[in-house]
C-alpha positions in Angstrom: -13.6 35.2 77.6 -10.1 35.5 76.6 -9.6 31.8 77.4 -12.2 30.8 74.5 -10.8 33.7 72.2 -7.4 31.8 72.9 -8.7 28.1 71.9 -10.5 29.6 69.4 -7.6 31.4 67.8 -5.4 27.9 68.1 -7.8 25.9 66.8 -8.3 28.0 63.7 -4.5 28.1 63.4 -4.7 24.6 63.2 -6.9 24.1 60.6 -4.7 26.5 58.6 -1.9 25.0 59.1 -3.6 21.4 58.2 -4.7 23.2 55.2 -1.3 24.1 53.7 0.0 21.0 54.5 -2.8 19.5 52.5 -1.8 21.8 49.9 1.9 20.4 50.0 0.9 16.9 49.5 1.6 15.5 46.0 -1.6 15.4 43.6 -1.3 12.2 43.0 -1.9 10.7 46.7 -4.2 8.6 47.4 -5.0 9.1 51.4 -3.1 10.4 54.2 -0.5 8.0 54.4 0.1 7.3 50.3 2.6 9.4 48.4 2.9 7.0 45.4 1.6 8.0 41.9 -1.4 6.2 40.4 -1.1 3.0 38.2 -0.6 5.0 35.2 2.0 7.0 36.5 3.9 4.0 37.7 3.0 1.6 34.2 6.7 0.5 32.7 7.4 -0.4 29.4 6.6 -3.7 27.2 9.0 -6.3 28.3 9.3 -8.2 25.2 11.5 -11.0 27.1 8.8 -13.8 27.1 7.7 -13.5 23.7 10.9 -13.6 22.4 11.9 -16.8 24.4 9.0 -18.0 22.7 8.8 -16.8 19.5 12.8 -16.8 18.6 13.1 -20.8 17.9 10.3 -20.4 14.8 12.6 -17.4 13.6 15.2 -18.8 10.3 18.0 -17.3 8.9 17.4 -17.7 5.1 20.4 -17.6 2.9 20.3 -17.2 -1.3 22.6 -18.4 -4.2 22.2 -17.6 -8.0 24.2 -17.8 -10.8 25.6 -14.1 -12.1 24.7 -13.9 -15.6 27.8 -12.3 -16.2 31.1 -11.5 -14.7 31.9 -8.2 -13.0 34.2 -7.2 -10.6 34.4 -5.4 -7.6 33.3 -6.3 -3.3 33.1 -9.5 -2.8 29.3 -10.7 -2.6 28.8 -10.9 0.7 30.1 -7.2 1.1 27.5 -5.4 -1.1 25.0 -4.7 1.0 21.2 -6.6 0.1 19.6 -2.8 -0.9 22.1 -2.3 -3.8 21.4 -6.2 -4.9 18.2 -5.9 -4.6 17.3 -2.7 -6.8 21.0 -3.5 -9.2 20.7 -6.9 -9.3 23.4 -7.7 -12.2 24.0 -4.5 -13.3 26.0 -2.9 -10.8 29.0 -1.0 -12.4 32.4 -3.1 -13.2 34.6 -2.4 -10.4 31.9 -1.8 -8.3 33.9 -0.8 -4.5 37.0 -2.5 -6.1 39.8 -0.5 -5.1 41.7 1.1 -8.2 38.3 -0.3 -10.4 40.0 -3.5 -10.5 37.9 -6.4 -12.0 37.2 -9.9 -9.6 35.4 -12.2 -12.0 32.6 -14.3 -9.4 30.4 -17.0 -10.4 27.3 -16.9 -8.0 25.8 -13.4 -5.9 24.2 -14.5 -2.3 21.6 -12.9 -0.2 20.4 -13.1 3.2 17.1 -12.6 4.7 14.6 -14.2 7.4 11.2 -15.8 7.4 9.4 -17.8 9.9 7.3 -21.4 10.2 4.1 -21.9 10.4 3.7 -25.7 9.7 5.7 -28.1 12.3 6.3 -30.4 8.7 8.6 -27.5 7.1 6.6 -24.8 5.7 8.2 -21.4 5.7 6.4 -17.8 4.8 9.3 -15.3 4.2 9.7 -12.1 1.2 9.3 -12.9 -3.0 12.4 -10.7 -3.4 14.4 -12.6 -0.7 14.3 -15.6 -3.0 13.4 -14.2 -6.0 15.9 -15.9 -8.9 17.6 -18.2 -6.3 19.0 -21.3 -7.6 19.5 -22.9 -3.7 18.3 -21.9 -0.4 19.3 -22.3 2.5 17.6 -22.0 5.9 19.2 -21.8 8.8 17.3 -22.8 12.4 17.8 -21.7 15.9 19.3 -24.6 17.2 21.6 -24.0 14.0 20.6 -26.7 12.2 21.0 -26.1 8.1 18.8 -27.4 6.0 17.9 -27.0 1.7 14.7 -25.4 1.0 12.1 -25.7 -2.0 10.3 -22.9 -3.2 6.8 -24.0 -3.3 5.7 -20.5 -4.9 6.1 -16.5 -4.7 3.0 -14.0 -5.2 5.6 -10.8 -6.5 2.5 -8.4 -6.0 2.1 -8.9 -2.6 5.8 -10.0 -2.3 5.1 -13.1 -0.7 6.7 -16.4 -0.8 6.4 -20.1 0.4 8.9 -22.3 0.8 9.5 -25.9 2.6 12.2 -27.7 4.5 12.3 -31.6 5.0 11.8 -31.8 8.6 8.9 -32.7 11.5 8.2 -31.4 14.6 9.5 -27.8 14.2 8.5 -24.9 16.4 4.9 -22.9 14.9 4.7 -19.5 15.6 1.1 -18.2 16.3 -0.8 -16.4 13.7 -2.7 -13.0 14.8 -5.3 -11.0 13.1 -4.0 -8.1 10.9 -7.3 -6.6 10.5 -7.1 -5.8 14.4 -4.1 -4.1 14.6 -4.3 -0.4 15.5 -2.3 2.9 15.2 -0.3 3.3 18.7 -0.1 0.0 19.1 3.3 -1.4 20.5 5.1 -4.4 18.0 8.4 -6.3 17.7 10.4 -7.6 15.3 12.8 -10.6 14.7 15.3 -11.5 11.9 19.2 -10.8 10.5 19.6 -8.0 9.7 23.2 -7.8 8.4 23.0 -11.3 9.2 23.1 -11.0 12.7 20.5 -13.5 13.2 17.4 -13.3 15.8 18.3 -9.7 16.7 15.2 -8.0 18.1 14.0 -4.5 17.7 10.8 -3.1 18.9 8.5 0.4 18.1 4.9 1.3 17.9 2.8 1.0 14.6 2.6 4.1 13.2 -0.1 4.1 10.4 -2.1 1.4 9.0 -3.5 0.2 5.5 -0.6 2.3 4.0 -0.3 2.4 -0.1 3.0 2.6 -1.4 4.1 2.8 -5.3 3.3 0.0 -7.5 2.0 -2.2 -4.4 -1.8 -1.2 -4.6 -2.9 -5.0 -2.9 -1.0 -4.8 0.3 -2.0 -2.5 2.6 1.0 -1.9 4.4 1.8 -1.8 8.2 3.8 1.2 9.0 5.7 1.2 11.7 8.8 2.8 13.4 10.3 -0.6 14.5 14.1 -0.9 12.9 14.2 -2.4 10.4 17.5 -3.0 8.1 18.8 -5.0 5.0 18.6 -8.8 6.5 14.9 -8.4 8.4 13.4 -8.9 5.2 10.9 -11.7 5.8 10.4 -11.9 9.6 7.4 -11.7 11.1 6.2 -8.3 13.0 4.7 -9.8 16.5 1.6 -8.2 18.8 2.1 -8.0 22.3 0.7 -11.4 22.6 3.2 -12.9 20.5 1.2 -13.0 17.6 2.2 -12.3 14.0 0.7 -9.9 12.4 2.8 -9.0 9.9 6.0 -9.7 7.4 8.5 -7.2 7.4 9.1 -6.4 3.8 9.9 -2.7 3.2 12.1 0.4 4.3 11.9 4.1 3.6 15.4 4.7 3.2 18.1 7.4 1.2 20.9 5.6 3.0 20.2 1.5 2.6 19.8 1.6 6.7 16.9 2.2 9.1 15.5 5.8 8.8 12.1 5.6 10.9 9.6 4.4 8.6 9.2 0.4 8.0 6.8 -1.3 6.9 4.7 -4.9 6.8 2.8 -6.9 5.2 -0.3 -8.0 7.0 -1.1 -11.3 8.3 -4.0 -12.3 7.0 -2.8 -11.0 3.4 0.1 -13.2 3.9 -1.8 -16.1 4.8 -4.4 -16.0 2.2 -1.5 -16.1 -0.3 0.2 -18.6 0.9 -2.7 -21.2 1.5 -3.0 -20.6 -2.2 0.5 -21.4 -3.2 0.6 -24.7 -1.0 -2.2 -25.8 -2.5 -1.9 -25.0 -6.5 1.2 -23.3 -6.4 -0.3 -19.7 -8.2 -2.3 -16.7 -6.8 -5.9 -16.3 -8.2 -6.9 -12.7 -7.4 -10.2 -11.0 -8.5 -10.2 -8.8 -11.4 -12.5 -6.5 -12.9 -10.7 -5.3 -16.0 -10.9 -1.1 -15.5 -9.2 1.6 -15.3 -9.4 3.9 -11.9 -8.5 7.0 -10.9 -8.6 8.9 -7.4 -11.4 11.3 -6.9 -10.5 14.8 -6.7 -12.4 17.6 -4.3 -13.6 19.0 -8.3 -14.5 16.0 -9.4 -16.6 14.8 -6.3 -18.5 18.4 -7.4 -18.5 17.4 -11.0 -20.6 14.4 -10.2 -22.6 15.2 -7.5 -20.7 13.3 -4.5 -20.7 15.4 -1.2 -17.0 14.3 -0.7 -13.9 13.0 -2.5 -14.1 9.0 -1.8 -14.2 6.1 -3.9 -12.9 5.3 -7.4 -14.0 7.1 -10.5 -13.7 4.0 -13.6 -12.1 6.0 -16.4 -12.1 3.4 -18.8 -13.1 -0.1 -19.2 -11.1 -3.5 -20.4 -13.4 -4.6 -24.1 -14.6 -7.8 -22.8 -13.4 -7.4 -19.2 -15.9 -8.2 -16.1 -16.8 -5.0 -15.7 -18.1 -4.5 -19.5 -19.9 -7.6 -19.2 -21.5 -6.5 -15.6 -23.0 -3.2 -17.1 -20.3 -0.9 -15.4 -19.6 2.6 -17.3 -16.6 4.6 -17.7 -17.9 8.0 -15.0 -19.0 5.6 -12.4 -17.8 5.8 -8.9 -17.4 2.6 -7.3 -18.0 3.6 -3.5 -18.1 0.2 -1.5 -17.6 -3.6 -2.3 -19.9 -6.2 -0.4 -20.8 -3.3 1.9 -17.0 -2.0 2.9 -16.7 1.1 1.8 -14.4 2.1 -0.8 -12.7 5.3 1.3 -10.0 6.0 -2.2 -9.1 5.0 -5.5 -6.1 2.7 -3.5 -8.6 0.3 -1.6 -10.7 -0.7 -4.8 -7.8 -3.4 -6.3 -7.3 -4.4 -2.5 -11.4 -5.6 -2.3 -11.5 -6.7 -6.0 -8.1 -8.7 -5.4 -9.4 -10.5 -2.1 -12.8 -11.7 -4.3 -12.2 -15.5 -6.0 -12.3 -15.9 -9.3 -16.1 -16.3 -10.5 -17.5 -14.6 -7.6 -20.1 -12.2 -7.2 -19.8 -9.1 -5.9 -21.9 -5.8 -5.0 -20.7 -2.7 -6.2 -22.2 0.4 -4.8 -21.6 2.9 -7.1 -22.7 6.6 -7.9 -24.0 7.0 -11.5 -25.8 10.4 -12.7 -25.8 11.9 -9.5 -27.4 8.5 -7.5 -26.3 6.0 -5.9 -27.5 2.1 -6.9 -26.2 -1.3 -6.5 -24.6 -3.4 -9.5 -23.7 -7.5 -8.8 -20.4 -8.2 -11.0 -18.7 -10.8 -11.2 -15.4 -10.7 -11.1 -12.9 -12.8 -13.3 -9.2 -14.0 -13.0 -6.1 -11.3 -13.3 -4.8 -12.3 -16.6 -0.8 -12.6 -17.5 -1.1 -10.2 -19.2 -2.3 -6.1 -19.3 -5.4 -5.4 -21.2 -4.8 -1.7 -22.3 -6.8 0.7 -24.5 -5.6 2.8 -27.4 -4.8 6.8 -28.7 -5.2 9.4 -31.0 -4.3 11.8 -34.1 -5.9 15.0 -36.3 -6.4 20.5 -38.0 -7.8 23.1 -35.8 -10.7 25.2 -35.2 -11.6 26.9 -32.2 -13.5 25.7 -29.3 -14.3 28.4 -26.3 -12.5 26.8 -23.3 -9.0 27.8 -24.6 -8.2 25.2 -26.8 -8.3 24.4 -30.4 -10.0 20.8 -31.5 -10.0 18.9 -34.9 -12.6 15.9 -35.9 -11.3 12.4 -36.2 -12.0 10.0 -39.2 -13.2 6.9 -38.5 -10.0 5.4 -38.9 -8.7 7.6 -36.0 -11.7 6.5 -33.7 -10.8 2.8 -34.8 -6.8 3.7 -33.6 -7.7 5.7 -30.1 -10.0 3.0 -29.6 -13.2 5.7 -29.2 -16.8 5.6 -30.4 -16.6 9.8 -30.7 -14.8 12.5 -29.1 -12.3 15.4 -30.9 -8.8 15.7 -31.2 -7.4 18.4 -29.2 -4.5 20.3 -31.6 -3.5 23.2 -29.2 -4.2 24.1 -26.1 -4.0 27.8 -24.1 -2.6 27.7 -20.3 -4.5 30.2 -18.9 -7.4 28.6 -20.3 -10.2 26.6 -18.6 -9.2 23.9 -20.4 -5.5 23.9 -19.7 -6.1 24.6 -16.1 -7.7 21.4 -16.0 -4.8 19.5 -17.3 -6.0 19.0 -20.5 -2.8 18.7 -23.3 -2.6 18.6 -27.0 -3.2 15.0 -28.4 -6.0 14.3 -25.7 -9.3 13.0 -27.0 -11.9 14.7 -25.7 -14.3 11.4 -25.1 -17.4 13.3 -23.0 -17.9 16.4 -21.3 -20.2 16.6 -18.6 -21.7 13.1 -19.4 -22.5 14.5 -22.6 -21.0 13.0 -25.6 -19.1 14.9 -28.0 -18.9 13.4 -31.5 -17.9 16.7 -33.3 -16.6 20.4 -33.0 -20.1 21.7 -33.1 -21.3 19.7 -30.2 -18.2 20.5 -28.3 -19.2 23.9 -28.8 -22.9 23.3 -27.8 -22.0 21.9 -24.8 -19.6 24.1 -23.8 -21.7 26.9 -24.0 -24.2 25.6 -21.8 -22.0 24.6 -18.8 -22.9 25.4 -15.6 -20.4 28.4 -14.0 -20.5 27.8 -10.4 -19.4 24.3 -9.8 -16.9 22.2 -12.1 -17.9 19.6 -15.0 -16.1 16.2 -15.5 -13.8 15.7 -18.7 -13.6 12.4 -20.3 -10.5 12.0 -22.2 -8.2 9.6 -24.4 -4.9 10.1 -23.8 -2.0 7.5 -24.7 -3.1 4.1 -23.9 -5.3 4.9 -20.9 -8.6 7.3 -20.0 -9.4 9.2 -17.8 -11.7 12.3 -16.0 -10.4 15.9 -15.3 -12.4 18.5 -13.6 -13.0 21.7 -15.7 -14.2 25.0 -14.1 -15.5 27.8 -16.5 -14.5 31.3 -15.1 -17.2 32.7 -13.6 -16.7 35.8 -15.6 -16.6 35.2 -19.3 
């Protein structure tokens, strides 16, 4: 009996002690005899090595001269770094890093950037501002060959140019898809920055479809691949060697890399420049309005469950949009079925459209949503603008006191009706809205007001628990503001 209390005590011992030792053994093994982490675990870094092999012989040096319109003294050309030329162009200060302010009289200021080919007869896709103004460029290859360039075109919205060497046989780089690229997705970089040429850099891309200031038809590729004075121009590569982008901006307080860089994509870029090799110009749609984000008030105001699209504040006289039966208060929420998400991505699908194509709006009018076919026309040289105001006062009810207009004041702020705004109270409704003296109120609610005494009607009969849209004339532009009575006057 004690003999099988014995082997029953050992064995049980030993199942314990197998126990803890299964205990000790690493969380990541795989059987008895594997101590190694799983593939994840183990997965190393891109190695960018093959891709730059190559990549790198497609990658030019581009090099700019331009006559200085006048004389001024200071670093020598090549000193001044590309961030100060490029936003001072000519009108950096005499003396400008001149020891003692001492003036050096200079005929010609230079510039450096990259680009990168994508014909094997010479053709060249690189930055509008790297040779914007150039009276000669110069590209230099990898196998340092040096050889004049002609500017075939430049798109300055989209900063895009195309330019051409005299040669045959060059190395292509392959061309990606943009529209594929997503957020966490790992990217290089090749150029000169600083003119050290094919210097590589790589990150991940840290946002997409990015709108910066006075750029509203590139939707920029964001990433946090360095990026200096030099790259300007050179293409952004996938992990398959693929461009997808042109590296063309930098969010900097310095003039050098801070973290945040940003592209051009792809298939932007190429659109462009198909249309510059063949005719030399961009045609970009156009419909000749005026937009304005919409705001969580005025998504109410109208009847939209959310803030998206773009509310048209005022229309071009004449313009594609007049002629396709669009109205200012309309919210333009998709274009040929892509949705329109902000006011930012409505330029972007109208500028993609040809010339004298159709397209389907989906908008929101009076609460419902229909479908209008416009078509679109060509961006003119020049701005198409609207007009402004003028007017004594009586009081209104929203805190503000209005005037009527003359005819000849309609005719100048380029209104059929509204009233001239003369003063206007902060703590108000009306000031709480944003609404300022010499605004011309167009439309309140939908409802037009051609005098004081329907401004008053109107007023009175607004709803108190959600907020109305505003139509105004202000300057040279309209636009809509939300107004939201207090719920307890």
């Amino acid at each position: 009996m004690q003999v099988v209390k014995r082997r029953m005590s050992l064995s049980l011992m030993m199942v314990a002690l197998a126990s803890v030792a299964a205990m000790q053994q690493p969380a990541f093994a795989q059987d008895a005899g594997t101590s190694s982490p799983p593939a994840a675990a183990t997965q190393q870094l891109p190695n960018f090595t093959a891709l730059v092999q190559r990549a790198a012989p497609a990658v030019v040096n581009i090099s700019t001269t331009r006559e200085a319109s006048s004389p001024r003294g200071g670093m020598n050309d090549q000193q001044i770094p590309e961030i100060f030329r490029r936003f001072f162009g000519d009108q950096l200060p005499p003396g400008f890093g001149a020891p003692g302010g001492g003036a050096t009289p200079r005929s010609e200021l230079r510039s450096l950037g990259s680009g990168f080919i994508i014909s094997d007869d010479g053709y060249i896709l690189t930055n509008a501002h790297v040779v914007a103004d150039a009276d000669t460029i110069r590209v230099r290859l990898n196998d340092r060959r040096e050889l004049d360039a002609k500017l075939i075109g430049t798109d300055p919205k989209t900063d895009v140019a195309l330019i051409k060497v005299d040669a045959s046989n060059l190395p292509v780089l392959s061309i990606g898809n943009s529209d594929e690229l997503q957020t966490g997705e790992w990217v290089a970089a090749i150029g000169s920055p600083f003119g050290f040429d094919h210097s590589v850099t790589a990150g991940i891309v840290s946002a997409i479809n990015r709108t910066l200031p006075s750029d509203a038809y590139v939707p920029f590729i964001q990433t946090d691949v360095a990026i200096n004075p030099g790259n300007s121009g050179g293409p952004l590569f996938n992990l398959q060697g693929q461009v997808v982008g042109i590296n063309s901006q930098i969010f900097t307080r310095s003039g050098g890399f801070m973290g945040l860089s940003f592209a051009i994509p792809i298939n932007v870029a190429m659109d462009i420049a198909d249309q510059l090799r063949q005719d030399g110009r961009v045609h970009r749609g156009w419909l000749g309005v005026v937009i304005q984000p919409v705001s969580r008030d005025l998504a109410d105001s109208f009847g939209l469950g959310e803030p998206r699209g773009a509310l048209i504040s005022q229309l071009a006289s004449g313009g594609p949009a007049a002629k396709g039966g669009l109205r200012p208060g309309d919210i333009v929420l998709s274009v040929n079925g892509r949705e329109v998400e902000s006011s930012e991505a409505l330029p972007r699908e109208i500028g993609r459209a040809s010339p004298g194509s159709e397209v389907t709006l989906g908008i929101l009018r009076d609460g419902s949503e229909r479908s209008l076919k416009v078509t679109v026309g060509d961006w003119p040289d020049s701005e198409q603008t609207a007009q402004s105001d003028s007017g004594s006062a009586q009081q209104s009810g929203i805190g503000i006191a209005v005037s009527p207009l003359s005819p000849e004041q309609l005719e100048e702020a380029g209104v059929e009706h509204g009233v001239l705004v003369q003063q206007v109270l902060p703590d108000g409704a009306a000031g709480q809205a944003g609404i300022q003296p010499g605004d011309v109120i167009i439309d309140i609610d939908r409802q037009a007001i051609d005098s004081v005494d329907k401004l008053r009607e109107v007023i009175a009969d607004l709803p108190r628990d959600r907020a109305v849209a505003v139509r105004i004339a202000r300057g040279d532009a309209q636009l809509f503001t939300a107004l939201r009575l207090d719920s307890k006057e």
